[in-house]
C-alpha positions as CSV (number, residue, x, y, z in Angstrom):
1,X,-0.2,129.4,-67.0
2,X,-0.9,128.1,-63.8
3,X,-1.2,124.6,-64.3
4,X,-0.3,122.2,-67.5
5,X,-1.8,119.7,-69.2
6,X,-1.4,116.5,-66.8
7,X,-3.9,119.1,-64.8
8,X,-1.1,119.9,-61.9
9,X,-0.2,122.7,-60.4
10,X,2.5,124.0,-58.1
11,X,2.0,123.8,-54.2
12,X,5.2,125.5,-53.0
13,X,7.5,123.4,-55.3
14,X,5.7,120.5,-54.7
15,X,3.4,119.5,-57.9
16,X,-0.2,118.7,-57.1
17,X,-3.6,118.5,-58.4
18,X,-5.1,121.7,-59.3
19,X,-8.0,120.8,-57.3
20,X,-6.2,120.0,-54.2
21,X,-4.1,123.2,-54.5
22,X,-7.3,125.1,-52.4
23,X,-7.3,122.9,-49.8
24,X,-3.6,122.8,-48.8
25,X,-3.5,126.8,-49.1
26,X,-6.9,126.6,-46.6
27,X,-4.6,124.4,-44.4
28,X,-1.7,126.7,-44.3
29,X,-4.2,129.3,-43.1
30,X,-5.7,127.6,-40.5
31,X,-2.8,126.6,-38.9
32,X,-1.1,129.9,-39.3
33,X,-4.4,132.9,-38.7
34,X,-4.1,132.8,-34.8
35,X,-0.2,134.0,-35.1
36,X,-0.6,135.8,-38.5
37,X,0.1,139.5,-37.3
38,X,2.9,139.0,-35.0
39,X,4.7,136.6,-37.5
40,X,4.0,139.7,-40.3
41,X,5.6,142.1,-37.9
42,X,8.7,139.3,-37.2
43,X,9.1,138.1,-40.1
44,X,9.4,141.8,-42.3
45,X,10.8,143.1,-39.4
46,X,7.3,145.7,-39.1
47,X,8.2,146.8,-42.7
48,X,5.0,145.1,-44.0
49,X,3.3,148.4,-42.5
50,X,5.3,151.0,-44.8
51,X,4.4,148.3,-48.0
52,X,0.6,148.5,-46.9
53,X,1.1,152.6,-46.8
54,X,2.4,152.9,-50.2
55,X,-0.2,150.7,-51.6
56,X,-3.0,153.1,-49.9
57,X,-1.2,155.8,-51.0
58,X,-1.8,154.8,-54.6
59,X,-5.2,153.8,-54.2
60,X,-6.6,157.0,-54.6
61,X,-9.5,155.5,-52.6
62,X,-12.4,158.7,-51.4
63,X,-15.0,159.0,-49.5
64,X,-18.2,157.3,-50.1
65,X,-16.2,154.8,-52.4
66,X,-16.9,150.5,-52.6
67,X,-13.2,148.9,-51.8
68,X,-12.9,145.5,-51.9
69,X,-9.6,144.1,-49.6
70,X,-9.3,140.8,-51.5
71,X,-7.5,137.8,-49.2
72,X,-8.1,140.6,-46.6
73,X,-6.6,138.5,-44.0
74,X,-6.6,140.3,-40.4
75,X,-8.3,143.4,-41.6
76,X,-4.8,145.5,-42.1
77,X,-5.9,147.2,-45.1
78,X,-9.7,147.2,-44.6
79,X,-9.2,149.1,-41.2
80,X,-7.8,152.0,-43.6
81,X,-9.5,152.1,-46.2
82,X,-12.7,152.2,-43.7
83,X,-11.7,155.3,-42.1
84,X,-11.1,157.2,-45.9
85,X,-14.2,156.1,-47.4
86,X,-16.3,156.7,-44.0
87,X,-19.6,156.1,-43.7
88,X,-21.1,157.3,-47.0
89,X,-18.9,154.5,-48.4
90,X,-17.9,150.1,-47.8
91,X,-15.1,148.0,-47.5
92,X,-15.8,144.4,-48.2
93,X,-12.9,142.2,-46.4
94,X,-13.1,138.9,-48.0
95,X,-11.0,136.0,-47.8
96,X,-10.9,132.0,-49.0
97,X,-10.2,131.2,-45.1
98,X,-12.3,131.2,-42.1
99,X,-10.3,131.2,-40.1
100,X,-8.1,133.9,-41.3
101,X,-11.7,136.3,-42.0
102,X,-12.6,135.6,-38.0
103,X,-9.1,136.6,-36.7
104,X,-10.1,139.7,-39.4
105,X,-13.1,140.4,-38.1
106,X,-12.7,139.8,-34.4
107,X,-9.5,142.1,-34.7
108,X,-11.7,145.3,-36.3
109,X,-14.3,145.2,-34.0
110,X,-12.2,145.4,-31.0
111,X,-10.7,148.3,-33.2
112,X,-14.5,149.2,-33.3
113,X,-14.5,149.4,-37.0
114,X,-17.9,148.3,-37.7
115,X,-20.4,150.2,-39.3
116,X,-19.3,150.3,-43.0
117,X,-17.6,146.7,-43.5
118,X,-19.0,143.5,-44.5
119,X,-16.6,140.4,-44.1
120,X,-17.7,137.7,-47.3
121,X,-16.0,134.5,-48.1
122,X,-14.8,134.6,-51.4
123,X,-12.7,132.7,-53.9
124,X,-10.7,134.9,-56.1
125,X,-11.5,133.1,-59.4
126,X,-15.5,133.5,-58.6
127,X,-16.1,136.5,-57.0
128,X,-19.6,136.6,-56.2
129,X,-20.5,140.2,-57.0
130,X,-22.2,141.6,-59.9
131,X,-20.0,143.2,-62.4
132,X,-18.9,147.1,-62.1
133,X,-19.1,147.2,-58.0
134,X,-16.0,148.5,-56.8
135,X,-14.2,151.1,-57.1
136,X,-11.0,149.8,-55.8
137,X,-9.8,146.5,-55.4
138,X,-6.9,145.6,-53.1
139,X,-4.9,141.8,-53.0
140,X,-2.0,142.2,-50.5
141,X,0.4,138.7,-50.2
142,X,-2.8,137.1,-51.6
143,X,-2.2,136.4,-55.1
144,X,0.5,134.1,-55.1
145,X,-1.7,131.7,-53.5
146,X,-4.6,131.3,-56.2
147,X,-5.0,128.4,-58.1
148,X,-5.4,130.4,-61.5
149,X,-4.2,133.7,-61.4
150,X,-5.8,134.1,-64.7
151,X,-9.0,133.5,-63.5
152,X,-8.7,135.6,-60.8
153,X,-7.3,138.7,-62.5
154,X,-10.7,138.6,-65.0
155,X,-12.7,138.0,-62.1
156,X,-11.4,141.2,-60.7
157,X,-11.3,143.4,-63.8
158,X,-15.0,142.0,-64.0
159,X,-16.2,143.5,-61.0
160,X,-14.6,146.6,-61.0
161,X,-16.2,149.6,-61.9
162,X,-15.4,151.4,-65.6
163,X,-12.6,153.6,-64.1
164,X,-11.6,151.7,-61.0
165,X,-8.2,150.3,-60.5
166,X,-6.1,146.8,-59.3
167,X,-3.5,147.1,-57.2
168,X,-1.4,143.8,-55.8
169,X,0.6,143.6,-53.3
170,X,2.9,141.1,-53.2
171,X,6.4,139.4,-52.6
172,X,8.2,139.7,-55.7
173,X,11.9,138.9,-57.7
174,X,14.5,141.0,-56.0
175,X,16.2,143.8,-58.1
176,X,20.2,143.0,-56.8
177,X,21.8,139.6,-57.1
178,X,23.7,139.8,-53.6
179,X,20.3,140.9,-52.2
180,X,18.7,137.8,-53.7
181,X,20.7,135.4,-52.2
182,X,20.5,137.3,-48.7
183,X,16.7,136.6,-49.3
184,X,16.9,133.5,-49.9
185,X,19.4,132.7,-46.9
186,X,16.8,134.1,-44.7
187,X,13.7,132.8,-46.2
188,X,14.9,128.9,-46.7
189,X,16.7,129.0,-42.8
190,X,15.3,132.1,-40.8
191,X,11.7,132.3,-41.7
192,X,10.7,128.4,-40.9
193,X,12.6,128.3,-37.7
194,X,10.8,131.3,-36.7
195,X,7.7,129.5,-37.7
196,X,8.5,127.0,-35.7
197,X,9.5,128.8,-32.4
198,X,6.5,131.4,-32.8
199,X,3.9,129.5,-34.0
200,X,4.9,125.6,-33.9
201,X,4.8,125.4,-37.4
202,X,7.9,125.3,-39.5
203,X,6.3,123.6,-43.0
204,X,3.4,126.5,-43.3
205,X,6.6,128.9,-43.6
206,X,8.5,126.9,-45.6
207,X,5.6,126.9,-47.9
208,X,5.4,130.6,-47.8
209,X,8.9,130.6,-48.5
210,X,8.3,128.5,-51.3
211,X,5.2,130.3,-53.0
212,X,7.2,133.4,-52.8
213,X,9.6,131.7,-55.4
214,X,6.9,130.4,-57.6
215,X,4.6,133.4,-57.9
216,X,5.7,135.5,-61.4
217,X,8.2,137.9,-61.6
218,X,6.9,141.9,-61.7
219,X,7.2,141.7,-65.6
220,X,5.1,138.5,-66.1
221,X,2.5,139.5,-63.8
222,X,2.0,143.2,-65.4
223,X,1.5,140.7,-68.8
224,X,-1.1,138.7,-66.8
225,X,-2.8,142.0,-65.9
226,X,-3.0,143.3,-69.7
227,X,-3.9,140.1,-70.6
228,X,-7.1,140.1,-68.5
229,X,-8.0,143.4,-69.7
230,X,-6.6,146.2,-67.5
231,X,-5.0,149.9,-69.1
232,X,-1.8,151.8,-67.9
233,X,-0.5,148.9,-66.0
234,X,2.7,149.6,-63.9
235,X,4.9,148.4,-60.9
236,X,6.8,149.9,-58.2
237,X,9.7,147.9,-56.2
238,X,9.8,148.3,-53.4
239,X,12.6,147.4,-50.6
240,X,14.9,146.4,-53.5
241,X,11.8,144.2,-54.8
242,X,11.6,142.0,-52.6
243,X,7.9,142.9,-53.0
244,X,6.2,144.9,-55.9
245,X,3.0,147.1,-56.1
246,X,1.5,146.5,-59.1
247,X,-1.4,148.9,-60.5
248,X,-4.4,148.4,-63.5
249,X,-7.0,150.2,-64.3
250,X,-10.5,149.5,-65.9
251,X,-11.9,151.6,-68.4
């Protein structure tokens, strides 16, 4: 569960308020959407790119097919997917940040991909489309940050065409011990300093760091995803899991 009964929830591993939580993630975001690509590229070491590959490899996503790029961010995946479901088809990028969905949207259209995405402000737990619209829906490094990933996993399964599929991208438990504590040598010293230095902000990466911890482990989250509804779930580790694909379908 996300949060207990005193009605808390975890911020990084800070306890507060479930209805604060929002609002501190939107803070994070703001502070960090101008220097978001560059710190993906420095901080996975441009490896981010060969997890966002595998994950559209496994889409299965077609031409003339509705994708919807949940916590799209800068428009890494939507640029993609836009170019395989061409114009017959849409991409929706939407995000809980503004900031982060103008960075997005600035970013395609100098990319000039234009003409079949739509850019919507969304919070996971309510999306605000009718159910059975999409085809495909796509969360990369996005679900650790929801309130209630509960509530966001139905909301999804809800909206998702009989036949479509989930697939989440996102930092996960690591596979090897001595890997693990590599990881976390680099993610509690490295990744805040580089924060700092890059984009003069060392506590929006230490809360990264943190979330990363808290999120479920690639067992417990394929449980969450039965539990809201969805057949022939599966994972795939990937770099050692350090981050997970995880897959659902709807039927």
């Amino acid at each position: 569960m996300s949060s207990n009964e005193n009605n808390t929830t975890h911020f990084g591993y800070e306890q507060v308020d479930v209805n604060e939580k929002a609002g501190k993630v939107a803070e994070v975001f703001h502070s960090v959407a101008a220097k978001y690509d560059i710190m993906n590229d420095l901080m996975s070491f441009g490896v981010h790119r060969l997890w966002k590959r595998f994950a559209i490899d496994c889409s299965g996503v077609r031409p003339g097919q509705k994708v919807l790029d949940l916590a799209g961010g800068t428009g890494d995946l939507t640029a993609k997917f836009s170019r395989i479901v061409g114009k017959e088809g849409q991409v929706i990028l939407a995000d809980i940040n503004d900031s982060m969905l103008k960075v997005g949207r600035d970013k395609l259209r100098d990319l000039g991909v234009v003409s079949n995405v739509q850019y919507v402000q969304a919070n996971a737990q309510a999306l605000p489309f009718p159910e059975n619209t999409f085809d495909l829906i796509t969360i990369a490094f996005g679900l650790r940050n929801v309130t209630d990933k509960d509530e966001a996993l139905r909301s999804m399964y809800r909206v998702l065409k009989p036949g479509g599929r989930l697939l989440v991208l996102e930092f996960s438990k690591p596979s090897n011990e001595l890997l693990s504590k590599a990881y976390d040598l680099y993610s509690f010293n490295l990744l805040p300093t580089m924060g700092k230095v890059i984009a003069n902000d060392s506590e929006s990466y230490k809360y990264l760091a943190e979330s990363i911890r808290m999120h479920p482990d690639q067992d417990t989250l394929q449980s969450m995803m039965d539990n809201a509804g969805f057949d022939q779930t599966q994972y795939y580790n990937l770099t050692g899991g350090i981050v997970a694909l995880h897959r659902g379908y709807k039927y």
